[in-house]
N, CA and C of each residue as an Amber inpcrd file, in Angstrom:
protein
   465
  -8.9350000   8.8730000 -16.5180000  -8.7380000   8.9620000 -15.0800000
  -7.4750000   8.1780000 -14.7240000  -6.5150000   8.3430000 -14.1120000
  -5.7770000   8.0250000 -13.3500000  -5.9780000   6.8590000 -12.3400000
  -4.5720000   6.3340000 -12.2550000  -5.2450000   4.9110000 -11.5220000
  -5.1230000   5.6680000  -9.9400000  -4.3210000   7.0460000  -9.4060000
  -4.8650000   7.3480000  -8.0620000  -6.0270000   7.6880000  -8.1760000
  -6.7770000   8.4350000  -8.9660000  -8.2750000   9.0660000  -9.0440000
  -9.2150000   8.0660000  -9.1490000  -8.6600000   6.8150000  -9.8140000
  -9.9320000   6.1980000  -9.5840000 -10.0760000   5.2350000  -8.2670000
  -9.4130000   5.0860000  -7.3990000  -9.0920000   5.1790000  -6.3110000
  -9.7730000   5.8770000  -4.9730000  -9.5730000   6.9280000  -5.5130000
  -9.7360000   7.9630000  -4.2810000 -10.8380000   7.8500000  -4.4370000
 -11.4990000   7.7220000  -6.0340000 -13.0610000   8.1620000  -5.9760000
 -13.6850000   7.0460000  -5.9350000 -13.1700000   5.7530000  -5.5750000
 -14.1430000   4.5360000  -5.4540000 -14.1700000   4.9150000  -3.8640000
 -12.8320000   5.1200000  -2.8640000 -13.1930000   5.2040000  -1.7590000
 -14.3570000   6.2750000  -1.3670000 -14.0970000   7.4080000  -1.8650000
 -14.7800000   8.5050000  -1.4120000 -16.2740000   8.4370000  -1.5440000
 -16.5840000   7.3370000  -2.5890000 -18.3780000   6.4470000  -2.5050000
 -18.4340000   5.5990000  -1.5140000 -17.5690000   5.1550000  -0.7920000
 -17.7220000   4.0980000   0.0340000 -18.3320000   4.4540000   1.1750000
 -19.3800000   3.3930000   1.7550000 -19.7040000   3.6990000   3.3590000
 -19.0720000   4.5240000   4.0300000 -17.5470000   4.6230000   4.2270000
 -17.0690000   4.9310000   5.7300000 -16.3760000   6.0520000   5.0250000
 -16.6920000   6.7550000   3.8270000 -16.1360000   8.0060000   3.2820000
 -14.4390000   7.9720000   3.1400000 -13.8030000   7.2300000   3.1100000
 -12.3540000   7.0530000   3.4820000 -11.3120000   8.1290000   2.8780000
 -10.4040000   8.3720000   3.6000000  -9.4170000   8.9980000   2.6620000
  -8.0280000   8.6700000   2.6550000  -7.5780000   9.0550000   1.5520000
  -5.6410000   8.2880000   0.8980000  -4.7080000   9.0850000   0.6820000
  -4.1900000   8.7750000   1.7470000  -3.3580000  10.0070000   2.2270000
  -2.0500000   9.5780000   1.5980000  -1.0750000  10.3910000   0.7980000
   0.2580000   9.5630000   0.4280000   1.2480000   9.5840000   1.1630000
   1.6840000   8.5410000   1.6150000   2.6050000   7.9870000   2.2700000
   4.4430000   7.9660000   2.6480000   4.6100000   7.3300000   0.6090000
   5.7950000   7.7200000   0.7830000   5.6870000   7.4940000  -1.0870000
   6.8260000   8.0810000  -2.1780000   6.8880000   8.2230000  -3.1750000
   8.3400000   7.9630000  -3.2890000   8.3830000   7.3390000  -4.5620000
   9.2080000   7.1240000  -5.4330000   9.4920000   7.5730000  -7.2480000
  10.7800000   6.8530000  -7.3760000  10.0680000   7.5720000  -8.9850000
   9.6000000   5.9320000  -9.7890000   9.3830000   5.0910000  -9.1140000
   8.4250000   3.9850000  -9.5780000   7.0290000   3.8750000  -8.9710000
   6.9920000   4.5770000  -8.1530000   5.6300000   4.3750000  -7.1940000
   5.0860000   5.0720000  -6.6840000   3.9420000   5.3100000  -6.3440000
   3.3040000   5.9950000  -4.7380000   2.8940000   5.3340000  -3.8760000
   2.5520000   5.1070000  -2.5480000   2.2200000   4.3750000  -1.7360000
   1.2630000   5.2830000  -0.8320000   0.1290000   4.5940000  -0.8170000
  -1.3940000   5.3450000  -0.2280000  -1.9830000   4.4580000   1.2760000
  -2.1800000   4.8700000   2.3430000  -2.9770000   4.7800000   3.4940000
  -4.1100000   5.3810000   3.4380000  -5.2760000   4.3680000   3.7220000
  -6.4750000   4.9310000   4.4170000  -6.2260000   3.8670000   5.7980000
  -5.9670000   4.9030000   6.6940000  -5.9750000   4.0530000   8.2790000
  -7.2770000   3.6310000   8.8630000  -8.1490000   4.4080000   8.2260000
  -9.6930000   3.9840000   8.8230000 -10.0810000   2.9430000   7.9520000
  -9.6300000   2.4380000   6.7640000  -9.7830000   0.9410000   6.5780000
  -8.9920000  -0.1400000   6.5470000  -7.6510000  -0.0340000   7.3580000
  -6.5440000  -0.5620000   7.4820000  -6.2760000  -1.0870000   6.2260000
  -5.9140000  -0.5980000   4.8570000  -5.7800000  -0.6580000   3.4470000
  -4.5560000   0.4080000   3.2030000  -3.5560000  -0.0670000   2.4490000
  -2.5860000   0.1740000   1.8870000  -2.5940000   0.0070000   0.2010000
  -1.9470000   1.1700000  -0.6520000  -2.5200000   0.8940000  -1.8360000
  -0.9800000   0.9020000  -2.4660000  -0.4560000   0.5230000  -3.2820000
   0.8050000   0.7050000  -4.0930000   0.3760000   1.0880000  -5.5950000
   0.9650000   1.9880000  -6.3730000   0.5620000   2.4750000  -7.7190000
   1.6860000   2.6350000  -7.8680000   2.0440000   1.4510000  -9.0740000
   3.4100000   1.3070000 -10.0150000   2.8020000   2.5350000 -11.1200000
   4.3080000   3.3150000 -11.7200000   3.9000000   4.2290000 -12.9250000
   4.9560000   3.1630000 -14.0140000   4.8160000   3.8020000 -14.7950000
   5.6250000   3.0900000 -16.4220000   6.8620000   2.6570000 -16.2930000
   7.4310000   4.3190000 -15.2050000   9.0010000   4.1430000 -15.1860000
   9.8460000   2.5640000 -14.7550000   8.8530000   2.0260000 -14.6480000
   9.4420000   0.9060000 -14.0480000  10.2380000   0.0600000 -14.9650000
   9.8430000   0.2030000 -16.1890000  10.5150000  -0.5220000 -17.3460000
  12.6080000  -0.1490000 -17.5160000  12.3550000   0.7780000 -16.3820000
  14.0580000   1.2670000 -15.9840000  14.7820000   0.7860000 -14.7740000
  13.8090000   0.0450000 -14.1830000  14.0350000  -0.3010000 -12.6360000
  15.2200000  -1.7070000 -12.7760000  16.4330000  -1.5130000 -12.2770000
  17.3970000  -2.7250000 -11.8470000  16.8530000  -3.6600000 -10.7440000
  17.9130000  -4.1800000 -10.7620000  17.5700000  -5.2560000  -9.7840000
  17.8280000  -4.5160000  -8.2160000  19.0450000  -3.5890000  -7.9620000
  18.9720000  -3.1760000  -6.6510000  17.6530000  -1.9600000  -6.5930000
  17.4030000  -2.1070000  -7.3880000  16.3140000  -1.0170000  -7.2040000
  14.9490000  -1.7200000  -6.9730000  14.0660000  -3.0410000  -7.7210000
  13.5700000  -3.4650000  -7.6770000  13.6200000  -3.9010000  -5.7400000
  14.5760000  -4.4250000  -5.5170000  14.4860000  -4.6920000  -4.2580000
  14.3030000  -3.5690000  -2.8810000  14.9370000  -2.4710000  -3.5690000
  14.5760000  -1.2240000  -2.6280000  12.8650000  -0.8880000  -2.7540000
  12.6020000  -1.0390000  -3.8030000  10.9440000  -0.8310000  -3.8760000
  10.5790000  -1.6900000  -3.5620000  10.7500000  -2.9520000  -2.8480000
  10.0080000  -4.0390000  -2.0330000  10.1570000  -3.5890000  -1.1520000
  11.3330000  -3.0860000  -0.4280000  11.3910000  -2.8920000   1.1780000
  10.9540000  -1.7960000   1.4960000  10.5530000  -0.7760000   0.2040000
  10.0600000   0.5470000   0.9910000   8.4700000   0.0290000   1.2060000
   7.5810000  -0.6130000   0.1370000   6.3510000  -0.9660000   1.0320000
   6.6580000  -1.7360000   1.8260000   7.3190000  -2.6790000   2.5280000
   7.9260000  -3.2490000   3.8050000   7.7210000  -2.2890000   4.9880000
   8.2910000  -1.3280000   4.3890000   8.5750000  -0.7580000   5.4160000
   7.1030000   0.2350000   5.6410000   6.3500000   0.6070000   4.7440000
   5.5460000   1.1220000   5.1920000   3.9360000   0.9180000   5.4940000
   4.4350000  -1.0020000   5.6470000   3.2920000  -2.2710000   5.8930000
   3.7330000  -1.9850000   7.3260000   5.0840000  -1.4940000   7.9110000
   5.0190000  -1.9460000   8.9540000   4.7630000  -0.8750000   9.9720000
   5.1540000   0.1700000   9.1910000   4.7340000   1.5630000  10.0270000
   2.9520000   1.5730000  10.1740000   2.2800000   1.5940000   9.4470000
   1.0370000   1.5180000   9.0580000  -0.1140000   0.5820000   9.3530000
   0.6330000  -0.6650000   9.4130000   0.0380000  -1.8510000   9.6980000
  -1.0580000  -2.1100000   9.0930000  -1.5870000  -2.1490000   7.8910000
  -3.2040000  -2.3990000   6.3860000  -2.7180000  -3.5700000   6.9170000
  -4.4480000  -4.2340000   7.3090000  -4.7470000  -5.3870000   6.9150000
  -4.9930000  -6.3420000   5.5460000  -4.7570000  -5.0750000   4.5240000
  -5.1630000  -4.9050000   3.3510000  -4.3990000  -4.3730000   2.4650000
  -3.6930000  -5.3030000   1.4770000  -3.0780000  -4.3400000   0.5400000
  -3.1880000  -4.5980000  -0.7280000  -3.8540000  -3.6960000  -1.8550000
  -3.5460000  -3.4940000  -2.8920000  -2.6520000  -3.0900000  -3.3760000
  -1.7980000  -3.8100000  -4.8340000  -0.9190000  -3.0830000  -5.6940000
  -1.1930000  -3.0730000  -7.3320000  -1.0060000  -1.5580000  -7.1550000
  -1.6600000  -1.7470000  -9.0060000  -0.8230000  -1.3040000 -10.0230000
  -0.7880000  -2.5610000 -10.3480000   0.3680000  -3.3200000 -11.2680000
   0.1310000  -2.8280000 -12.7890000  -0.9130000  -2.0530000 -13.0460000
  -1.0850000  -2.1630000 -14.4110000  -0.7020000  -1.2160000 -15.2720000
   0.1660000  -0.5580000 -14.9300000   1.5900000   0.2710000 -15.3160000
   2.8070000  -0.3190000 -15.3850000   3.1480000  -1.5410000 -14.4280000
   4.1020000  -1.6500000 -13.9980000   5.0840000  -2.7150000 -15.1780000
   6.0950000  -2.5420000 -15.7150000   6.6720000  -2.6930000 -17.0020000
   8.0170000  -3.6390000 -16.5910000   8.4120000  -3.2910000 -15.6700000
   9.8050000  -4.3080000 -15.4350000   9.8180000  -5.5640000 -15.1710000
  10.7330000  -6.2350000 -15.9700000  10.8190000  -7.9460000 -16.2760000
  11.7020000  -8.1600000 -15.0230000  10.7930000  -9.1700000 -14.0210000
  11.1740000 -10.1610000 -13.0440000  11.8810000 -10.9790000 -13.4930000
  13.3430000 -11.1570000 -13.1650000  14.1850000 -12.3030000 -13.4060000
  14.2040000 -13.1730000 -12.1590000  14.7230000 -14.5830000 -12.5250000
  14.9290000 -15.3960000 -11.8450000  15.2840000 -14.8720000 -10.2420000
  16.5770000 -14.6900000 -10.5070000  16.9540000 -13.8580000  -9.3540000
  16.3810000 -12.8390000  -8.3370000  15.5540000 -12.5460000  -9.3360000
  14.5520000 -11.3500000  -8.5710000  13.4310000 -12.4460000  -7.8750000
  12.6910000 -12.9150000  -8.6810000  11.6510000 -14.1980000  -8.1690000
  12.0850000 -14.6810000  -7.2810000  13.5180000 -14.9910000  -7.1770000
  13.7660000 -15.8290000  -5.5770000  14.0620000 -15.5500000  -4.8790000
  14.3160000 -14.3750000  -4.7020000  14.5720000 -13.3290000  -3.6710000
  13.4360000 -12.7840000  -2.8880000  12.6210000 -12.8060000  -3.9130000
  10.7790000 -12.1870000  -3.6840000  10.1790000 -13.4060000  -2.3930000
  10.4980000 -14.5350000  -3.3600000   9.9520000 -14.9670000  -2.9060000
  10.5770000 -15.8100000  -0.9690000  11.7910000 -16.3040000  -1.3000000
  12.4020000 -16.2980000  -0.2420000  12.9280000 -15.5140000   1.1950000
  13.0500000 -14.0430000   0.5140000  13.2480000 -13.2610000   1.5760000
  12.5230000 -12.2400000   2.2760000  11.7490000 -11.6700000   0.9020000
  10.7370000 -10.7570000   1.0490000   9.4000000 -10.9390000   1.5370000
   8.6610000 -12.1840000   1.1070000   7.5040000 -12.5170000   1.5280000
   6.9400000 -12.6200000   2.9270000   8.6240000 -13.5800000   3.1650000
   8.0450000 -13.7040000   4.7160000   8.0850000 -12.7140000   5.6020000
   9.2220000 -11.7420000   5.2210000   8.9900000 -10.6000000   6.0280000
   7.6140000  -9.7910000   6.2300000   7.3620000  -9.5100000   4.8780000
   5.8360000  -8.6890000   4.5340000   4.4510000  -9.6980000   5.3020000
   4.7720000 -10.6630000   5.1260000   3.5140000 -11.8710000   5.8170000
   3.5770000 -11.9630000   7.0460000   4.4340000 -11.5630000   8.1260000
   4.9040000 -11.5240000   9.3480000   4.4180000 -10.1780000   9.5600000
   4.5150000  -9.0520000   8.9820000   4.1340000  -7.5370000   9.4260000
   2.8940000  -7.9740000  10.1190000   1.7870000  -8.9210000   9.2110000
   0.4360000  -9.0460000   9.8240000  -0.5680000  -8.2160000   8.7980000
  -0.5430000  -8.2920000   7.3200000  -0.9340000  -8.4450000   6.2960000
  -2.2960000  -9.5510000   6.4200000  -3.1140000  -9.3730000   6.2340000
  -4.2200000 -10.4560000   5.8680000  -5.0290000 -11.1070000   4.4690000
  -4.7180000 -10.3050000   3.4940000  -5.3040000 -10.3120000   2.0940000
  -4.1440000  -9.5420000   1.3480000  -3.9900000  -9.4390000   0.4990000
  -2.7140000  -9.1250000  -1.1140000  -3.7240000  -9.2420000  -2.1170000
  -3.8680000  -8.1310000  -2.6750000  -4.8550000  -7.8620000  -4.0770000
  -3.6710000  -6.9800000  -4.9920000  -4.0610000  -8.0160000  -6.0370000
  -3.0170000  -7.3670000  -7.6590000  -3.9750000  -7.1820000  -8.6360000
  -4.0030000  -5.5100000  -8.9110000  -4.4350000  -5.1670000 -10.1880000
  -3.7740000  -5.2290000 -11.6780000  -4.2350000  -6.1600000 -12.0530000
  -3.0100000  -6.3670000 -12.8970000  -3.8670000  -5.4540000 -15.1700000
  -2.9460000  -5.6390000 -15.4240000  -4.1230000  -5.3290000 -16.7790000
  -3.8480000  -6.4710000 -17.8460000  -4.2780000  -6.5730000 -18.9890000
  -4.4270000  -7.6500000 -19.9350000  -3.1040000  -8.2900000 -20.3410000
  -1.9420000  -8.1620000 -19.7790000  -0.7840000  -8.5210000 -20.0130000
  -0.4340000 -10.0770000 -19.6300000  -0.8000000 -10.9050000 -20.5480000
  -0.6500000 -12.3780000 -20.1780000   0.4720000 -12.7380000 -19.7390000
   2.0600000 -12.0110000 -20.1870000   3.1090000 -12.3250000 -19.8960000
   3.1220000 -11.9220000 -18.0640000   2.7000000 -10.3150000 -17.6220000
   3.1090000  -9.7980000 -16.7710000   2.0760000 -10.5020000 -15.5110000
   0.5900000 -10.9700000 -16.1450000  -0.1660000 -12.0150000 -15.0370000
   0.3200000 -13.5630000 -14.8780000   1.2060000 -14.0380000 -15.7530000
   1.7480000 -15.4950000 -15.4940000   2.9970000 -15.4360000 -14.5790000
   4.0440000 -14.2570000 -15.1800000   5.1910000 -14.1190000 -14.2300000
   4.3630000 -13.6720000 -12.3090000   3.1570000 -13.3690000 -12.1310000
   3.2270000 -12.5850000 -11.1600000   2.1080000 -14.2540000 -10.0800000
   1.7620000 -14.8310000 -11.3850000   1.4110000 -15.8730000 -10.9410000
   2.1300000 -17.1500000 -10.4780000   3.5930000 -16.8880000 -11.3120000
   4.2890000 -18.2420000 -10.5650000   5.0490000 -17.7070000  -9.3560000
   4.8510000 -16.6210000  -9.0830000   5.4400000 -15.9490000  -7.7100000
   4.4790000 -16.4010000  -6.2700000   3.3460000 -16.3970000  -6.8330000
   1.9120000 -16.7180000  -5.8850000   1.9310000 -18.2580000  -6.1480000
   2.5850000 -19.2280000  -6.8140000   2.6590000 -20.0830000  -6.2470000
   3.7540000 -20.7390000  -5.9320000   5.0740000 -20.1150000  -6.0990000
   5.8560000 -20.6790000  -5.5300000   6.2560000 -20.1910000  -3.9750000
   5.1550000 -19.0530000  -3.6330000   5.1810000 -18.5280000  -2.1160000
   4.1390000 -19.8430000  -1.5560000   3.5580000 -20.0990000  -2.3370000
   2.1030000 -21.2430000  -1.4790000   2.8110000 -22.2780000  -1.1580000
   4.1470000 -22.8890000  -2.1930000   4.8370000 -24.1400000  -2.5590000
   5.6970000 -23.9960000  -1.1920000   6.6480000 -23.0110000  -1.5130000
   7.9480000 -23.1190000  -0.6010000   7.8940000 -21.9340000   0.3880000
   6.6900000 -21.2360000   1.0430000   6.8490000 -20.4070000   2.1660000
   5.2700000 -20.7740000   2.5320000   4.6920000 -21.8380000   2.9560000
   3.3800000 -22.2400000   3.5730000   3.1480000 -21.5190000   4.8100000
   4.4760000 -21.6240000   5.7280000   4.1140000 -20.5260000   6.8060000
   3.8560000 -19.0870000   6.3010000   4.3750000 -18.7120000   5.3260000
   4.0690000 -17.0140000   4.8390000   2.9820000 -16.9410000   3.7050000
   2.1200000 -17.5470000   4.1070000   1.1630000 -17.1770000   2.4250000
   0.1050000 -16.7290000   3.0600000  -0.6460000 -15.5720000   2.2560000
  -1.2380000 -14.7100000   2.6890000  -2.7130000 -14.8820000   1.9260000
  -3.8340000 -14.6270000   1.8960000  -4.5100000 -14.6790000   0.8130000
  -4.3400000 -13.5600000  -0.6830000  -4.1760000 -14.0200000  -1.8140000
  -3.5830000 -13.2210000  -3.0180000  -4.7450000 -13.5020000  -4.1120000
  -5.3310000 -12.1290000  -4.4400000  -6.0110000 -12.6010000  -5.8800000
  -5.8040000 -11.5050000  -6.8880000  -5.9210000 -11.3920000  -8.0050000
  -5.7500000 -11.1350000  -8.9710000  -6.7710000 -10.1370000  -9.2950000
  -6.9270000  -8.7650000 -10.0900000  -8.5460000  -8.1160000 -10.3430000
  -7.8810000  -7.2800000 -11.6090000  -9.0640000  -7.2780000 -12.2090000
  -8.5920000  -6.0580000 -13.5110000  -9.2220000  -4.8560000 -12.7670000
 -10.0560000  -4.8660000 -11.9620000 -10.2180000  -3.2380000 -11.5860000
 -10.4020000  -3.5160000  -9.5700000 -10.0550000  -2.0580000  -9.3570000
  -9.6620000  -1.9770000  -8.3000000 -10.9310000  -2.0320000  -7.3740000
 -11.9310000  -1.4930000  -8.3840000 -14.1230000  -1.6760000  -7.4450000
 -13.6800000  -3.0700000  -7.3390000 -13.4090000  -3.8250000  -7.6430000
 -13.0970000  -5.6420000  -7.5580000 -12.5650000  -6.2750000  -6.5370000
 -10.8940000  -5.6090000  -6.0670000 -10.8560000  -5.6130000  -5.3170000
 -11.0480000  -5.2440000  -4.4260000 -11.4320000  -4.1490000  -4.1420000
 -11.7870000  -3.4890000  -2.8260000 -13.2760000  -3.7900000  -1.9630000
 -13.9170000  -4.6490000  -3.2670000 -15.0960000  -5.6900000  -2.7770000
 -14.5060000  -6.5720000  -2.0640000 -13.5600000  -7.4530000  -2.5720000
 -12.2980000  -8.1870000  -1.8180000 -12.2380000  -8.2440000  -0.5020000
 -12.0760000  -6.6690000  -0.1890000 -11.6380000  -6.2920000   0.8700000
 -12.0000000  -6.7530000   2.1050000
């Protein structure tokens, strides 16, 4: 199964029947709305292991941008495809410029599906705390899940 299918079909068991409508696409991503649970979903694919740095940053601002059209109180991103090495530069950019923007939209919770990749959960972990360290006004609640039923308990 697919990480949209398993998705659609955790929502589609859920109480309020929800549905995930796609948003906007890339060739690193898809980006999913269910407006009836104010939840936003991001699904990194492989290609990412090709992604630059101006590109990396364009795929921050397109969910930016469609945190802000949308307004999820809730956002998942599932990371466990997602292959491209965060450099320094990228980290402080993330964390300095980007965060606060995305934490200002009016975001309430940040859930990362991440998979068994110790390297790709430590890099994504010193990002979550150097947003707690040096952007206290922008920190959001952030946790970590190997599956998405996990987070969306979260929710």
């Amino acid at each position: 199964m697919n990480n949209f299918s398993e998705i659609s079909e955790l929502l589609k068991n859920a109480p309020e029947a929800s549905t995930l409508n796609l948003v906007a696409s890339s060739k690193f991503k898809n980006i999913y709305v269910s407006t009836s649970d104010k939840l936003l979903i991001q699904v990194w694919n492989s290609e990412t292991n090709l992604m630059t740095h101006e590109e990396f940053e364009e795929e921050a601002n397109l969910l930016l941008n469609q945190v802000i059209i949308h307004k999820p109180a809730y956002v998942i991103s599932d990371q466990r495809l997602y292959q491209h090495h965060i450099s320094d530069k990228q980290h402080n950019w993330y964390v300095s410029e980007f965060v606060p923007k995305l934490v200002s939209s009016g975001i309430k919770k940040f859930a990362m599906i991440i998979n068994e990749d110790l390297i790709q959960q430590v890099k994504l972990e010193e990002i979550v705390e150097d947003v707690e360290r040096y952007q206290k006004n922008y920190y959001v609640p952030t946790r970590f899940f190997s599956t998405i039923a996990d987070a969306l308990q979260w929710k």
